[in-house]
C-alpha positions in Angstrom: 1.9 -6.5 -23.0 1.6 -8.5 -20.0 4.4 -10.0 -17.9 3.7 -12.8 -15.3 6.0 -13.1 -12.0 6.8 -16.2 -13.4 8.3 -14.6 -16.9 10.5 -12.2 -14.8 12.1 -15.0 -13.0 12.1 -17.1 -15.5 14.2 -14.6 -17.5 16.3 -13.6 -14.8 17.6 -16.6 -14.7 18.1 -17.3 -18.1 18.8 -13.4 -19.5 21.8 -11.5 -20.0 21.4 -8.5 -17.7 21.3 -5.9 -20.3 18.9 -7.8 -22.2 16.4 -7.9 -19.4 17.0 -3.7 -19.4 15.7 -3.5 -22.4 12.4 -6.3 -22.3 11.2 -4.5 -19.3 12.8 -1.1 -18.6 13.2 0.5 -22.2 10.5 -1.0 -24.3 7.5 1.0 -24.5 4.8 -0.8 -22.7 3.2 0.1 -19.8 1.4 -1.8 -17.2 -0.5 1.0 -15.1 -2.2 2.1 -18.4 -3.1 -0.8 -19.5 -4.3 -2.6 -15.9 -4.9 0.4 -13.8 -6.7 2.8 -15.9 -7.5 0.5 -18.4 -6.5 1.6 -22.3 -6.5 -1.3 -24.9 -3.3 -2.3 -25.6 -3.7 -0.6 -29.1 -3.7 2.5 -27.8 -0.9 2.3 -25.1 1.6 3.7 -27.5 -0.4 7.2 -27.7 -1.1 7.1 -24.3 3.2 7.0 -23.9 3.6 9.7 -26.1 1.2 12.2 -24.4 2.5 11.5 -21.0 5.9 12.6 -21.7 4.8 15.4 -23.3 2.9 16.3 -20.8 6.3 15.8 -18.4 8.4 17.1 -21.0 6.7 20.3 -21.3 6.1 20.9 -17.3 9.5 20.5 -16.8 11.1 22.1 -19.4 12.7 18.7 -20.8 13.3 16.9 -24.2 10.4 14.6 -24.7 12.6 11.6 -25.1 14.3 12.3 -21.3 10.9 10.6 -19.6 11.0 7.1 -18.7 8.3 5.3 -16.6 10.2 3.0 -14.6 9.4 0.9 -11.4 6.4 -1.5 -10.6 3.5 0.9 -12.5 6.2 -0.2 -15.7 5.8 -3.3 -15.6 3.3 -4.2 -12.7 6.3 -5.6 -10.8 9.5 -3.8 -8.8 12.8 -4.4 -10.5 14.3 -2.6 -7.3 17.1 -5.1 -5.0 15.6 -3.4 -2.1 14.7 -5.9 0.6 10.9 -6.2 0.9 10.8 -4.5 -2.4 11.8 -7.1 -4.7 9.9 -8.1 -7.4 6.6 -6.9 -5.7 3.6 -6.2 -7.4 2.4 -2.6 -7.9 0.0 -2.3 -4.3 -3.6 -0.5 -5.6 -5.1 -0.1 -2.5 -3.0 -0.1 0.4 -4.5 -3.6 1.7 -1.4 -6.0 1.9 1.2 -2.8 2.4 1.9 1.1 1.1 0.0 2.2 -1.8 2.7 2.3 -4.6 3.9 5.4 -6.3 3.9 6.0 -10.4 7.6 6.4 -10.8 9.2 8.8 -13.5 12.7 9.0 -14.6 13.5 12.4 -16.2 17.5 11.7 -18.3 19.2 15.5 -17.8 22.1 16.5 -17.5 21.3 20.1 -17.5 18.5 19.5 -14.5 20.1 17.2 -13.0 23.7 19.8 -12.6 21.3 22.8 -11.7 19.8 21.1 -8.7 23.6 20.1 -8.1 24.7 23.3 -8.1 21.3 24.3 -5.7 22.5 21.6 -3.7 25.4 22.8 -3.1 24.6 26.7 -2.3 22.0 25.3 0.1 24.2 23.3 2.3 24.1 23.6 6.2 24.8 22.6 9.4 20.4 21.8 9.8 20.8 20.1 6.3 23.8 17.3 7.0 21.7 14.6 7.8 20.0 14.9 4.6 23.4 15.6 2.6 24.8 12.2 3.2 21.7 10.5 1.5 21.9 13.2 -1.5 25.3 12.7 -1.7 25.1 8.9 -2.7 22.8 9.5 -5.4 24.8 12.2 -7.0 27.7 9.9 -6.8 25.9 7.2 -8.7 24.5 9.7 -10.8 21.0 10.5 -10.1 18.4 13.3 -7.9 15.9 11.6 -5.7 12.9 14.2 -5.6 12.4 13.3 -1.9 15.5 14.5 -1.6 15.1 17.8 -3.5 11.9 18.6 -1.3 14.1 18.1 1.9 16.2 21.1 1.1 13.9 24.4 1.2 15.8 26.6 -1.5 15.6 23.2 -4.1 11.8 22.3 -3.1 10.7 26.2 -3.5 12.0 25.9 -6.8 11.1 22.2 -7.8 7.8 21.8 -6.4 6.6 24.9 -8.8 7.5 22.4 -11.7 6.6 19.4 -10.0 3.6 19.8 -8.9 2.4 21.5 -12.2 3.3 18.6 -13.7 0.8 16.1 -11.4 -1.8 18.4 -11.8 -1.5 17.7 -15.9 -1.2 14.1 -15.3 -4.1 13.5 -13.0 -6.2 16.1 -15.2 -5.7 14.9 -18.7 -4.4 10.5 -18.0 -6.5 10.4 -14.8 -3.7 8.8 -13.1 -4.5 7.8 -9.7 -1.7 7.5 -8.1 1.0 9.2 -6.1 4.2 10.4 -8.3 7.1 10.2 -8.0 10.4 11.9 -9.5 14.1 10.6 -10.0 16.9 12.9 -12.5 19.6 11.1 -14.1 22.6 12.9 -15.4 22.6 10.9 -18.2 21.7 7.8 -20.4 24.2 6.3 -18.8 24.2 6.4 -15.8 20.1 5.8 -15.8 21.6 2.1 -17.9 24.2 1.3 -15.3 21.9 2.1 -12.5 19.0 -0.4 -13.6 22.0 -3.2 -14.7 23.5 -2.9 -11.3 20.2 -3.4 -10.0 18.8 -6.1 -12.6 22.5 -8.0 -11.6 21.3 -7.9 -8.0 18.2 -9.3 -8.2 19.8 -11.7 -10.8 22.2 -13.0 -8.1 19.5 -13.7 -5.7 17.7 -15.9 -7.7 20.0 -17.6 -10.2 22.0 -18.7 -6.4 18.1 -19.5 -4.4 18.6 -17.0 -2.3 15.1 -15.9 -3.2 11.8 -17.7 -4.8 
């Protein structure tokens, strides 16, 4: 299914916040396969299922922890980030960075390993980077910039990581950059996206965007 800009504002305006969660962040369509590598809409649903297997199985996760998210979900950012804001997924670099395919992986056992490599990793060198980490892990979530930052979490993740792309691009012919984020849990991957849908929500339902 297709959404316009103008149905995302429309229902940010007019939505409950956990409502527009679900239309665009939980149901199981997915722009990028349908407008980027073209698949019928028919088929999307089997195209969904193979992907996070594919994820699932690289990573050594449940196949119901993989969520695409972001702008490739939906062909537009859901992010409150200024400049990001309800921008359309960029295919070619022309009007500004060539957007990534983002993946959301739900575990708590990942997400408490890299915590606890995190933690055993920290030094002096590393405190720039640990104030950024440490934000996400308070709000419940592992950036995978972040893990490829820190030498003894990127040794380890990029093994699984990068065996993963390779499957993607090999057997979906994605095309684009990936990129990973762990969530501890359900939960927090729901307040995250709410806190971030009320944002957005503000800005528009008060003008300060169009």
């Amino acid at each position: 299914m297709k959404y316009t800009l103008t149905d995302i504002k429309h229902d940010l305006v007019s939505l409950p916040p956990r409502d527009i969660f679900i239309k665009y962040i939980i149901r199981s369509d997915n722009w990028y396969f349908e407008n980027v590598l073209g698949i019928p809409e028919k088929n999307i649903r089997d195209i969904i299922d193979e992907f996070n297997i594919l994820v699932s199985s690289t990573l050594g996760v449940n196949f119901n922890s993989v969520m695409a998210v972001g702008s490739s979900k939906i062909g537009y950012s859901l992010s409150p980030r200024k400049g990001k804001t309800l921008k359309n997924f960029s295919t070619d670099g022309k009007e500004r960075k060539i957007s990534d395919i983002d993946i959301a992986i739900v575990s708590n056992r990942l997400f408490n390993h890299y915590w606890e490599l995190f933690r055993s990793s920290y030094t002096i060198q590393n405190e720039y980077h640990y104030k950024y980490i440490a934000r996400g892990i308070y709000r419940g979530y592992i950036n995978e910039r972040d893990l490829v930052r820190i030498n003894e979490c990127r040794k380890e993740w990029s093994i699984k990581a990068n065996q993963s792309k390779k499957e993607l691009r090999r057997n979906l012919y994605l095309k684009h950059d990936i990129s990973y984020r762990i969530y501890r849990s359900w939960e927090d991957f729901e307040e995250y996206n709410i806190q971030s849908i009320n944002t957005i929500k503000e800005l528009y339902q008060y003008g300060k965007n169009t």
